[in-house]
C-alpha positions in Angstrom: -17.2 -17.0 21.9 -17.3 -20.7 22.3 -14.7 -23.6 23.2 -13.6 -24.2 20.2 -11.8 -20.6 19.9 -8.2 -21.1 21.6 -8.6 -20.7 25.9 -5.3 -17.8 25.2 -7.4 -16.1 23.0 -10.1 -16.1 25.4 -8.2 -14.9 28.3 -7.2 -11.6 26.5 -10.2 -10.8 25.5 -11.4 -11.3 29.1 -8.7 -9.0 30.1 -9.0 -6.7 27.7 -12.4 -7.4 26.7 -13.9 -3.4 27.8 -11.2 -1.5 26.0 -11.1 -4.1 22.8 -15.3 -3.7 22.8 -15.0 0.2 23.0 -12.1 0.4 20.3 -14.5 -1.9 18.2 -17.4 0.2 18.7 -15.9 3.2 17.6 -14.0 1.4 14.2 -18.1 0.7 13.7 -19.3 3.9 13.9 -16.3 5.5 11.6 -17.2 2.5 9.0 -20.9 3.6 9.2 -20.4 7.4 8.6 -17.9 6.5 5.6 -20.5 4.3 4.2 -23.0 6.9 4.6 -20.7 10.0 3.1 -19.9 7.4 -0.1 -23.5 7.9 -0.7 -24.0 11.2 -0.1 -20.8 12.8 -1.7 -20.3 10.8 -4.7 -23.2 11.8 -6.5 -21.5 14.9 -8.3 -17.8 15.1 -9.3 -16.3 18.2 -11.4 -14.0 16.9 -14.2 -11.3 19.4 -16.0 -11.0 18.4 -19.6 -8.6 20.0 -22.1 -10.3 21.0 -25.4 -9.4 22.9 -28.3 -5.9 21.0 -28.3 -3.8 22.1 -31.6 -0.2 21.3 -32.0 2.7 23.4 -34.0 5.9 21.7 -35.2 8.3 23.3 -36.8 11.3 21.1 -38.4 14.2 21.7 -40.9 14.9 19.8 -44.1 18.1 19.8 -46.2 19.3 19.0 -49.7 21.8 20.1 -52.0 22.1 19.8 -56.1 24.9 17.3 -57.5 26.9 20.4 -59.6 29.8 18.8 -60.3 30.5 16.1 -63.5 33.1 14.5 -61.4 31.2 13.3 -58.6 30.2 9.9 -56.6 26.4 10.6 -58.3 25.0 11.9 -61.3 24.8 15.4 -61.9 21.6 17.2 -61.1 21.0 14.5 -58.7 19.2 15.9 -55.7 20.5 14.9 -52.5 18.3 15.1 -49.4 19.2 15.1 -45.3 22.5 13.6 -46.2 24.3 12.7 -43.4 27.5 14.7 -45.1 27.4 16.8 -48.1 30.8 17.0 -50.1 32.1 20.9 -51.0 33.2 20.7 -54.7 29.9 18.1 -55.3 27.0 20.0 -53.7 28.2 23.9 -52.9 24.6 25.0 -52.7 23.0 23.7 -49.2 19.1 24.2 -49.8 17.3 24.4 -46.2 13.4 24.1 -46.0 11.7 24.9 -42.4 8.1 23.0 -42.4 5.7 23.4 -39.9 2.8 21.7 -39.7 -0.2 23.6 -38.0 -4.2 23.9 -38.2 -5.1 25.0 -42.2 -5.2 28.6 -41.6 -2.5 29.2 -39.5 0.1 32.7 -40.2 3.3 31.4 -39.9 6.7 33.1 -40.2 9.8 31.0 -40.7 13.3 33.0 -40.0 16.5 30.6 -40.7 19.6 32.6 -39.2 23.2 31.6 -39.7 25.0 32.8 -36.3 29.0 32.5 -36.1 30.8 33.2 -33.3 34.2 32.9 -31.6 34.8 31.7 -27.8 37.6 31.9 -25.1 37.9 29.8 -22.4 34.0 29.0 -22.5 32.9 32.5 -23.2 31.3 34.1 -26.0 34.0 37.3 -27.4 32.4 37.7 -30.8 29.8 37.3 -32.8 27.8 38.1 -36.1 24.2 36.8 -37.7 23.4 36.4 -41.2 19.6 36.4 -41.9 18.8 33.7 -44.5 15.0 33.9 -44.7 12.3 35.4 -43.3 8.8 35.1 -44.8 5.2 34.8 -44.0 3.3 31.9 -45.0 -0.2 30.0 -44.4 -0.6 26.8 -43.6 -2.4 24.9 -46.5 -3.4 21.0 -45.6 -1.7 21.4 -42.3 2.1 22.4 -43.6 3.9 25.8 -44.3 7.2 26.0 -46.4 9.9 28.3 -46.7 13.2 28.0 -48.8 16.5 29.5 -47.9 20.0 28.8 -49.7 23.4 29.1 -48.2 26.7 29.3 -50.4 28.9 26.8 -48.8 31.8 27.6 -50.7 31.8 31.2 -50.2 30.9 30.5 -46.2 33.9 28.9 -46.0 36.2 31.5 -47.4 35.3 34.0 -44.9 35.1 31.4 -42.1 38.8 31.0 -43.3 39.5 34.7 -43.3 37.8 35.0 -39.5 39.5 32.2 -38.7 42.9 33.6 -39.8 42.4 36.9 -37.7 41.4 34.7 -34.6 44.2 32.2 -35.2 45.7 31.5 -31.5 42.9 33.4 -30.1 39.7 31.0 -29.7 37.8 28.8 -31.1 35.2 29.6 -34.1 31.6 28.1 -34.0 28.7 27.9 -37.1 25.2 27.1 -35.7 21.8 27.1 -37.8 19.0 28.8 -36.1 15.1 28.6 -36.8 12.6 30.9 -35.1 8.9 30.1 -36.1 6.2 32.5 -35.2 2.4 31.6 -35.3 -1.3 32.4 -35.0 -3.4 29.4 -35.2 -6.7 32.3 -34.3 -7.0 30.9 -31.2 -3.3 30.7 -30.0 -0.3 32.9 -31.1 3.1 31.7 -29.7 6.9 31.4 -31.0 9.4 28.1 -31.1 13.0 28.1 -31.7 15.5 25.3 -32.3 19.5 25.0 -33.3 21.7 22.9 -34.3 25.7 23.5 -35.4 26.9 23.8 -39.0 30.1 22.1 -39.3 32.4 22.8 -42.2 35.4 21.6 -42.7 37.7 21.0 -46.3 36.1 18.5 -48.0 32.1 18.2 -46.2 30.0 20.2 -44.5 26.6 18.8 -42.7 24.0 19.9 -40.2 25.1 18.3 -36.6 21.9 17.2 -35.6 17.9 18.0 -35.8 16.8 21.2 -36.1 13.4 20.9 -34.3 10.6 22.1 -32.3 7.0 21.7 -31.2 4.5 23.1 -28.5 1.2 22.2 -28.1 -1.9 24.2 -26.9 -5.0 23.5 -25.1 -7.9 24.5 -23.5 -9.0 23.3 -19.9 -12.7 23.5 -18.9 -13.8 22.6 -16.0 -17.5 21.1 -15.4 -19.7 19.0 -13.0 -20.0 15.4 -13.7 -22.9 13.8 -12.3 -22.0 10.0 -11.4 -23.8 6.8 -9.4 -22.5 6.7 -5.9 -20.2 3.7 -5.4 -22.7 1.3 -4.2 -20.0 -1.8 -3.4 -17.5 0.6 -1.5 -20.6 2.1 0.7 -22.3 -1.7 1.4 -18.6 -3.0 1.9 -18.3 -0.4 4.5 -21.6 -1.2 6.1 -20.8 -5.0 6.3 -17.2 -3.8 8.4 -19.6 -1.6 10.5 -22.0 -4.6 11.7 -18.9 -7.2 11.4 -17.5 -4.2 14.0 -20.3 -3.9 16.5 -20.9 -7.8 16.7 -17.2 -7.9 17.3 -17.5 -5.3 20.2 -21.3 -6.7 21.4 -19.3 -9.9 21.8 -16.1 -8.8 23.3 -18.1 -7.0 26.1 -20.1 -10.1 27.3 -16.7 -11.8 27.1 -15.3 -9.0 29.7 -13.2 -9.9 32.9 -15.9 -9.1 35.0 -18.4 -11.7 33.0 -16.6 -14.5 32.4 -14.8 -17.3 34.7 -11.1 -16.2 33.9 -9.9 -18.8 36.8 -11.3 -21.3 35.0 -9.8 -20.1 31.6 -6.4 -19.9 33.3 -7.2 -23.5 34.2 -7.8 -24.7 30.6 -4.7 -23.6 29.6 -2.6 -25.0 32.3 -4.5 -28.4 31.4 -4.0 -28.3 28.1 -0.3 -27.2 28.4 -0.2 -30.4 30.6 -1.9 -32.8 29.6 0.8 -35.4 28.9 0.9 -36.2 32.9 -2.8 -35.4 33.9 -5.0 -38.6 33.9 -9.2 -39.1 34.5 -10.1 -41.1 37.5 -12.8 -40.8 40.4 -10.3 -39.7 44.0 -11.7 -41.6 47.0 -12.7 -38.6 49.4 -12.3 -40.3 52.7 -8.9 -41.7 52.2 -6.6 -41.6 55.5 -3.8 -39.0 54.3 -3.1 -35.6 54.9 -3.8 -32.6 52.6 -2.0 -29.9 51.4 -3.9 -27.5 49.0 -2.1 -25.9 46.1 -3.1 -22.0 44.9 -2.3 -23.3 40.9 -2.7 -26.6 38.3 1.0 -26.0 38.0 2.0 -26.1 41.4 0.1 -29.7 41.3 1.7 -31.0 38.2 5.1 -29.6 39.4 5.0 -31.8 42.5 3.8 -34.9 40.3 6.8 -34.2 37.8 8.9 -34.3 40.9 7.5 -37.4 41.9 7.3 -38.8 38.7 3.6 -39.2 39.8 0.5 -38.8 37.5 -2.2 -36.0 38.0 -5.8 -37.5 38.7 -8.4 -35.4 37.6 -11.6 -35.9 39.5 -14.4 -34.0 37.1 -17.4 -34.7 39.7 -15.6 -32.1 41.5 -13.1 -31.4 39.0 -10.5 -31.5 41.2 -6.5 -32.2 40.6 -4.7 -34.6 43.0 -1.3 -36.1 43.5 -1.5 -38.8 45.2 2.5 -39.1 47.0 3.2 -41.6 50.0 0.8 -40.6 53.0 0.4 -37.0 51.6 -2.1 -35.9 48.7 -1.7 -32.5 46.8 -4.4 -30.9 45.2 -6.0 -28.1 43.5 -10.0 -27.4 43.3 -11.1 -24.2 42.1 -14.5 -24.7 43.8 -12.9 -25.1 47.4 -11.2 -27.6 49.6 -10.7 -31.4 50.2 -13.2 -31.2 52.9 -15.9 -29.2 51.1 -15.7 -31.7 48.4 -16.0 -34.4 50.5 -18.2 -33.0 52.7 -20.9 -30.6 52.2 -22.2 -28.8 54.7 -25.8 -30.1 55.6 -27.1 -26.7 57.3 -26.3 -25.2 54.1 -29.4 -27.6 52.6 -33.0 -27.2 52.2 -35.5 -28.2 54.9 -37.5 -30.7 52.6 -33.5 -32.2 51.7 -33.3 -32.7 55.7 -36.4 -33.8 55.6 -35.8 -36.8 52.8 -32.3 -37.6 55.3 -34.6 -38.1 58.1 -37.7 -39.8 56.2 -34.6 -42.3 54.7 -33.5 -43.4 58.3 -30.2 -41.3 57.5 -29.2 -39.1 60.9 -31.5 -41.1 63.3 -31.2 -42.5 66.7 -31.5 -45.8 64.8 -29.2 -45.3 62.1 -25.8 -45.7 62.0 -25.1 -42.3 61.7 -26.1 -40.9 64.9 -28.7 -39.0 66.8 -31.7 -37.5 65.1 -30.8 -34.8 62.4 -26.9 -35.6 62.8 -24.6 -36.1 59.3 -23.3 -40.0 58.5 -20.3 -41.2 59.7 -17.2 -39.6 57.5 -15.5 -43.0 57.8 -18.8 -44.7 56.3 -17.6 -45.9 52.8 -21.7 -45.3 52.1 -21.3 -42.4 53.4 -21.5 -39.7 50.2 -24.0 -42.3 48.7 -26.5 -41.8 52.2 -26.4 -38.2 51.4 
């Protein structure tokens, strides 16, 4: 994780860097065993398909002979699914239930004529009137029958019912169709209705008289199919892209990393506007005061309206106010900066002081082996 990725984005994972690496580690080894089952478990699929599908539709047709020289249309004319039949034109209602089915088929079309009277939404009488019932075979996918319905004497003994019910309920005429079948490999029944109004001058079929129902088949078998090759190297690429992620996120831990100097970055970058480069004179005659954060140093400048000097030799923050100087070093204070300590350095560096002329009794810095003179301007550069 280098500079360029944001110093925030660096701090978390520093501070979170062990449980982020775990989490990461584990996302890698779920991506891996998916990968691995993708392989492994999409070789064979079983499939259900639905054969042997046949269908059975079972509809009504009407029509009616013109029998009447005084009519809108010719006589003889054959009129068929009118919308309205008239009673003195056409008093012979022809109805035809098709069904279309596999060649072979046994079919049975029964066309009832059901009238009954109701009260207050219930049923109180009733009576059926079988029309047709007959057997057929389907031949080029249809089957036929023919039934015939008297409208005019239908409606003389709907009139004399509806005398004897007068003030009692209401009187209802429906058309029913029952289709039974045997295809050979499916045997099954469908039934539809529709009401037959009548009334003094028309009668018509309100609505379609139609059904259907459809058969199948399901088999089930075993499909044998590629495994899915881009989903299982897709999930490979998130398993490595995962481990990388966690490899990295661990060296980046809290315990690895410099987080006070991350914590610095930000601060300096936050305040940058009144932090300026320069190289701090280290023996200057003031007084320190050492400040725990970069804020605390730019605080006091923005109170001072001063400017932030930021020495990078030690890359240290001063605020240089009256006969006072407030700073911040992450690598120690004012006087380790400006003075090291020499029995913290090798022998052969003490060695090159005193080969140099630096610490002896004929230098300007004292006896044998002693550091220069602090108020030396040459001072840093002896050393």
């Amino acid at each position: 994780m280098s500079d360029f990725v944001p110093p925030r984005v660096r701090l978390v994972a520093a501070r979170h860097g062990r449980q982020l690496a775990v989490a990461f580690a584990l996302l890698g080894l779920v991506a891996l065993a998916l990968s691995g089952s993708v392989v492994t478990n999409s070789a064979a699929t079983t499939v259900t398909e639905q054969r042997n599908v046949q269908s059975v539709e079972s509809t009504v047709e009407t029509s009616a002979v013109v029998a009447s020289n005084d009519s809108l249309w010719e006589a003889g004319t054959r009129l068929e699914n009118n919308p309205r039949y008239l009673k003195n034109d056409t008093p012979v209602l022809t109805i035809t239930p098709t069904t279309t089915a596999p060649d072979g088929t046994s079919v049975t079309h029964e066309v009832r004529l059901g009238t009954r009277a109701t009260a207050d939404g219930e049923v109180f009488w009733e009576e059926s009137e079988t029309l047709v019932s007959e057997t057929t075979t389907a031949t080029n996918g249809t089957a036929t029958s023919n039934a015939t319905v008297d409208i005019r004497e239908l409606d003389r003994r709907l009139n004399r019912t509806a005398t004897r019910l007068s003030n009692v309920g209401t009187m209802e005429v429906r058309l029913h169709l029952v289709t039974t079948y045997d295809t050979g490999d499916y045997v099954g029944e469908i039934t539809a209705t529709a009401p037959l109004e009548v009334t003094r001058n028309a009668y018509w079929v309100d609505g379609d008289v139609a059904a259907q129902q459809t058969h199948q088949t399901p088999v089930t078998r075993e499909s044998s199919s590629s495994p899915d090759y881009t989903t299982a190297m897709l999930l490979f690429a998130g398993s490595t892209g995962a481990f990388a992620a966690s490899a990295i996120l661990w060296l980046r831990r809290e315990d690895a990393v410099d987080v006070d100097a991350i914590r610095q970055e930000i601060h300096e970058r936050r305040h940058e506007e009144w932090i300026s480069k320069g190289a701090i004179p280290m023996w200057m005659d003031k007084d320190h005061v050492q400040l725990d954060t970069l804020e605390d140093v730019v605080d006091v400048a923005i109170d001072a309206n001063q400017r932030v000097i930021h020495d990078p030799r030690w890359d240290l923050f001063a605020v240089i106010e009256g006969d006072m100087i407030y700073y911040y070093c992450k690598n120690g204070s004012w006087e380790q900066m400006a003075w090291p300590s020499v029995d913290s350095m090798e022998p052969s560096n003490v060695e090159g002081i005193e080969s140099s002329g630096v610490g002896t009794e004929s230098s300007p810095g004292g006896g044998r082996g002693a550091p220069p003179d602090p108020d030396d301007e040459d001072a840093w550069e002896q050393l």
